[in-house]
C-alpha positions as a LaTeX table, in Angstrom:
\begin{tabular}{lrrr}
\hline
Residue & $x$ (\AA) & $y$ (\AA) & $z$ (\AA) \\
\hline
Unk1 & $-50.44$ & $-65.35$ & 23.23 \\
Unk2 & $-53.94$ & $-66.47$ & 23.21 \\
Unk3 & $-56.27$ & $-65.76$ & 20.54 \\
Unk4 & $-60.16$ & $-65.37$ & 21.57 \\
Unk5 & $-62.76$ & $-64.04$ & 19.06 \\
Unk6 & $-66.20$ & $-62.35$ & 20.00 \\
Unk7 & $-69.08$ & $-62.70$ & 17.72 \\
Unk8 & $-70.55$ & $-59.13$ & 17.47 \\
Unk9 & $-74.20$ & $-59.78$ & 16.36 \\
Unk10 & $-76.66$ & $-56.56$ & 15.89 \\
Unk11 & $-75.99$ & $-53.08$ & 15.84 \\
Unk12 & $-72.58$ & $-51.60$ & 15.27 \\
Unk13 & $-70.58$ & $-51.38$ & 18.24 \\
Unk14 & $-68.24$ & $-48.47$ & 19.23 \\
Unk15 & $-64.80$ & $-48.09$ & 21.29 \\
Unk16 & $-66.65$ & $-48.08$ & 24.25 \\
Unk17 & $-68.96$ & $-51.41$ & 23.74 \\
Unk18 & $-66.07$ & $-53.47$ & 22.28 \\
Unk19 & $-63.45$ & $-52.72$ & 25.06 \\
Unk20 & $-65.85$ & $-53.27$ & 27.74 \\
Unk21 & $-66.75$ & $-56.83$ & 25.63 \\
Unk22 & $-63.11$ & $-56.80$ & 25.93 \\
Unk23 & $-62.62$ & $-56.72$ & 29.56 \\
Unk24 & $-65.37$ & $-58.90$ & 29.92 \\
Unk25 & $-63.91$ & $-61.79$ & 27.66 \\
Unk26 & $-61.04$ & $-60.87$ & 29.44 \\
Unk27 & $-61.99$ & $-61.50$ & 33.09 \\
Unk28 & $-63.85$ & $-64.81$ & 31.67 \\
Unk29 & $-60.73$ & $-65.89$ & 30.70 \\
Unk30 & $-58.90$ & $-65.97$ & 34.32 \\
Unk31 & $-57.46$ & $-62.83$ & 34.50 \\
Unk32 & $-58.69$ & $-60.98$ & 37.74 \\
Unk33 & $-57.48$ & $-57.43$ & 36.42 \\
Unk34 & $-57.65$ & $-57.36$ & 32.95 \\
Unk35 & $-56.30$ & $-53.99$ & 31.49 \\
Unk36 & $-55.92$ & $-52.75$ & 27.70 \\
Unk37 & $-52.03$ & $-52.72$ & 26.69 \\
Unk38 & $-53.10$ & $-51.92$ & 22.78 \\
Unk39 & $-55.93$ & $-52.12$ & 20.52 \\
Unk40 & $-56.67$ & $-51.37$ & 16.71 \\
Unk41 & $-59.79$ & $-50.88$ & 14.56 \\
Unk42 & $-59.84$ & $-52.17$ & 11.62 \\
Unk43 & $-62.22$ & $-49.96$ & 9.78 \\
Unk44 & $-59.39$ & $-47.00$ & 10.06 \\
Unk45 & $-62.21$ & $-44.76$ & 11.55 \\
Unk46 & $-59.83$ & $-44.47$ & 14.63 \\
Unk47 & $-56.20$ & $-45.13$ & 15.67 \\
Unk48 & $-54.82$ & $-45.36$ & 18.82 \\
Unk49 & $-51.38$ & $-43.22$ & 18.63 \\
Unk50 & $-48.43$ & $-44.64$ & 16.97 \\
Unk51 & $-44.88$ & $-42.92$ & 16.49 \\
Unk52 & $-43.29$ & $-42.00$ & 13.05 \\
Unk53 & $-41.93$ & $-45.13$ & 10.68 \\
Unk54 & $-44.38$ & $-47.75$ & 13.04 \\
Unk55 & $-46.76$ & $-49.60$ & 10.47 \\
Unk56 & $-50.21$ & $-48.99$ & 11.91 \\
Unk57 & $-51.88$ & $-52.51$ & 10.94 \\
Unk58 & $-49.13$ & $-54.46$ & 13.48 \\
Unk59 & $-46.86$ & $-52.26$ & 15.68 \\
Unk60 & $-50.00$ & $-52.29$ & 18.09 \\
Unk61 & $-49.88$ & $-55.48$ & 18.28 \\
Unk62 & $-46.17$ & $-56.15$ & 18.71 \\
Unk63 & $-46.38$ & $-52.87$ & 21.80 \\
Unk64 & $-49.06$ & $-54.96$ & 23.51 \\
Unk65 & $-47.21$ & $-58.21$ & 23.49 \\
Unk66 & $-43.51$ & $-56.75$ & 24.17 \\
Unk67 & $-45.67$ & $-55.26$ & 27.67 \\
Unk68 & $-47.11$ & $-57.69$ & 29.22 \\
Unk69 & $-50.09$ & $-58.86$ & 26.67 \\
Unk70 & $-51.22$ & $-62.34$ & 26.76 \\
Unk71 & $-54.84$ & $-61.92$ & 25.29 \\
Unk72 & $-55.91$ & $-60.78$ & 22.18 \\
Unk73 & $-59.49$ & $-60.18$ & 22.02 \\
Unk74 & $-61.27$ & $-59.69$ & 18.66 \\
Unk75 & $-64.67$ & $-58.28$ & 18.60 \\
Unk76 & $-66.22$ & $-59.07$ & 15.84 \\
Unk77 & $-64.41$ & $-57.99$ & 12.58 \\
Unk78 & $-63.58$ & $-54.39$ & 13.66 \\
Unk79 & $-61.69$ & $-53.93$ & 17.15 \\
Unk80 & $-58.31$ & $-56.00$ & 18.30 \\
Unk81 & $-57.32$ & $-55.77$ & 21.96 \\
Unk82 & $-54.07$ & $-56.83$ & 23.61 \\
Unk83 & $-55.30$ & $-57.79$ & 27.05 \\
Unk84 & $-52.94$ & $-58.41$ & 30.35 \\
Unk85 & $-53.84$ & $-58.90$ & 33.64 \\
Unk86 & $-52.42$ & $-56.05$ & 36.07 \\
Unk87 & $-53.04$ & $-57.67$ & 39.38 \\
Unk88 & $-50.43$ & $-57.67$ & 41.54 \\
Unk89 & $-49.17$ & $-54.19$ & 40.80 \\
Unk90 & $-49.37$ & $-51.08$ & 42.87 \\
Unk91 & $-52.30$ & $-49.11$ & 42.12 \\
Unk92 & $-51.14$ & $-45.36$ & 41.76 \\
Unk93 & $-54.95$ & $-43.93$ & 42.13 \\
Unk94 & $-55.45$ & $-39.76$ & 41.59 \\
Unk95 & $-52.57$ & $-38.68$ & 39.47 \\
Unk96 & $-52.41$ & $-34.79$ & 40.80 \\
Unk97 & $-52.81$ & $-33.65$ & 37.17 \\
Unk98 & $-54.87$ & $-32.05$ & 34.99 \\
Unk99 & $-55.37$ & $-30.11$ & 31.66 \\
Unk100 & $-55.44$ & $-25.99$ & 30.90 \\
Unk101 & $-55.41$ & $-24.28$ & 28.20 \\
Unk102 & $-54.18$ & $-21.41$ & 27.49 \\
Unk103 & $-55.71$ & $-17.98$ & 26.02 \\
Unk104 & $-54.45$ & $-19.19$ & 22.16 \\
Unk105 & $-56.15$ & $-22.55$ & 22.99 \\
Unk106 & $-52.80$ & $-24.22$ & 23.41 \\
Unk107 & $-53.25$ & $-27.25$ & 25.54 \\
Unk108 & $-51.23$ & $-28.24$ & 28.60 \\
Unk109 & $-50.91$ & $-31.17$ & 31.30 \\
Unk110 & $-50.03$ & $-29.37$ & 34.70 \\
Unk111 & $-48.92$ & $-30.90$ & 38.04 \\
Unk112 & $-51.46$ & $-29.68$ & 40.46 \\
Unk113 & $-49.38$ & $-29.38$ & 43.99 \\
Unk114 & $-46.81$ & $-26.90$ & 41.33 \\
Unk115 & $-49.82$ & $-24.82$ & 39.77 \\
Unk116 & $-52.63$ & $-24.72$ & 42.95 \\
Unk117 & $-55.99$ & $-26.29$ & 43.12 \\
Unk118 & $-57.45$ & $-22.55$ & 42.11 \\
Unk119 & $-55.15$ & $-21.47$ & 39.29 \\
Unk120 & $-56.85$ & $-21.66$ & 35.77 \\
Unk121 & $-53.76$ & $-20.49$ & 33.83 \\
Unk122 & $-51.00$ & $-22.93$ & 32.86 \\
Unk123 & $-47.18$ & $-21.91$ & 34.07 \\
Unk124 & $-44.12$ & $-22.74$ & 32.75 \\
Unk125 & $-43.27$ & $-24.39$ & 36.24 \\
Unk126 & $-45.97$ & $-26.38$ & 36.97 \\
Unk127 & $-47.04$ & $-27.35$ & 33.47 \\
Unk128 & $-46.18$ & $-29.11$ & 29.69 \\
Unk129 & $-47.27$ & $-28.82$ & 26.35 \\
Unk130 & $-49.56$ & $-31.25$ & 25.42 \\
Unk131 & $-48.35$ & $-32.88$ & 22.17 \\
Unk132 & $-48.02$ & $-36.60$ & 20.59 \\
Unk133 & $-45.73$ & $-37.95$ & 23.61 \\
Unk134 & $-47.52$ & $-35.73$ & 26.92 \\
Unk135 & $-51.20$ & $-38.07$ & 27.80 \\
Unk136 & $-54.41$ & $-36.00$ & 28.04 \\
Unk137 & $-55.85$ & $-36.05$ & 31.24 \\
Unk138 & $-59.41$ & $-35.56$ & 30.63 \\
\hline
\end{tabular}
């Protein structure tokens, strides 16, 4: 895996700055689709998910090259990206998905075509519990 690192000069930078420094980097560095596969910040601030037993300082970076990584991008001494490139693969577009809640303020990822453009209430049918291993929608 390649190793590139981004001098961050100035103000602090945030998720959104560094990946999109990321991407950029990314694309600079021949590949034409460059998507995150796993990232880290170092500060501890914020964590992208990990499962149970996984040591949070590496298994990011072991997901992102077992799938397809072959960039890591370092931006400046606080965010670590695992870059691939994801041309060549179908592009799925609007997932018919989104997120209700129900009255308790439980959260839920339904399947639109199940539930109905117009319902508001999450069904057992159409719909999941949002927890650690269901993605958020928003």
């Amino acid at each position: 895996m390649r190793n590139v690192q981004i001098k961050y000069p100035g103000a602090e930078h945030n998720f959104a700055s560094a990946s999109l420094l990321a991407l950029q980097v990314a694309r600079e560095n021949q590949m034409q689709d460059p998507t995150i596969m796993a990232w880290h910040q170092s500060s501890g601030q914020a964590m992208p998910p990990f499962y149970d037993g996984a040591d949070p300082d590496t298994w990011w970076a072991k997901y992102g090259a077992g799938n397809g990584g072959r960039l890591e991008v370092c931006v400046g001494e606080d965010y670590q990206f695992i870059m691939m490139d994801a041309r060549g693969y179908e592009k799925l577009g609007d997932m018919p998905l989104r997120n209700l809640s129900d009255g308790q303020g439980n959260e839920y990822l339904c399947f639109t075509p199940m539930l109905g453009k117009d319902a508001d209430k999450p069904t057992q049918e159409a719909c999941t519990h949002l927890d650690g291993w269901a993605a958020d929608q928003y």
